[in-house]
N, C-alpha and C positions, 0 to 999 in steps of 0.2 A: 361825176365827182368821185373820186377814192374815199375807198372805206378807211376807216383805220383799222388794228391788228386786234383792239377790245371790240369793233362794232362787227368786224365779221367774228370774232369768235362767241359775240351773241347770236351772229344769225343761226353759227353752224349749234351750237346748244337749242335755239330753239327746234330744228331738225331733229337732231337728235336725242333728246330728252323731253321736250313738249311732243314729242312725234306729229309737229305741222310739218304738210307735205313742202316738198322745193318749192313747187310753182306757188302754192301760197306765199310761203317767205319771201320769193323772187315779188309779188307781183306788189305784196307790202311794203317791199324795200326800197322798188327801184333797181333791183340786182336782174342780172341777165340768168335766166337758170342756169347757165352753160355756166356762168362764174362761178353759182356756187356750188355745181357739181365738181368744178374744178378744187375750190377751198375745201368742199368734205372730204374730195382725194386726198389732196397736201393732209390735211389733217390725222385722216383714218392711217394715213402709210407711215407719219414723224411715230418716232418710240415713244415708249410714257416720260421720258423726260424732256422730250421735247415737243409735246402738247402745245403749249403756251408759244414758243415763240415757231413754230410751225405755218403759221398764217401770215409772219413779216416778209415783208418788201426783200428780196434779195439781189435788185441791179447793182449790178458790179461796174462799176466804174474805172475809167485810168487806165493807169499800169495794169492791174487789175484783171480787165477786160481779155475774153478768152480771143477776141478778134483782132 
């Protein structure tokens, strides 16, 4: 089931500010570690104004679409 963009951005605060390990958070969550070592990525690399929406959904649909 998809997270939504407020529930990973709890998981990755809990990481990083409660300093619980991945595999914890992963195994309370239901999240794959791989995911959210992937989310802390996206997160840690957006600049400080794009914190917040650094974690949404970006498929690209349509015309759009880079294929």
């Amino acid at each position: 089931m998809r997270k939504s963009t407020q529930e990973k951005y709890v998981l990755i605060k809990l990481i990083l500010e409660n300093k619980q390990s991945i595999m914890e958070v992963a195994r309370n969550s239901g999240v794959a570690r791989k995911t959210l070592y992937h989310w802390l990525y996206k997160y840690k690399q957006a600049g400080p104004r794009r914190k917040t929406t650094a974690l949404e959904a970006r498929y690209v649909k349509g015309k759009n679409h880079p294929l």
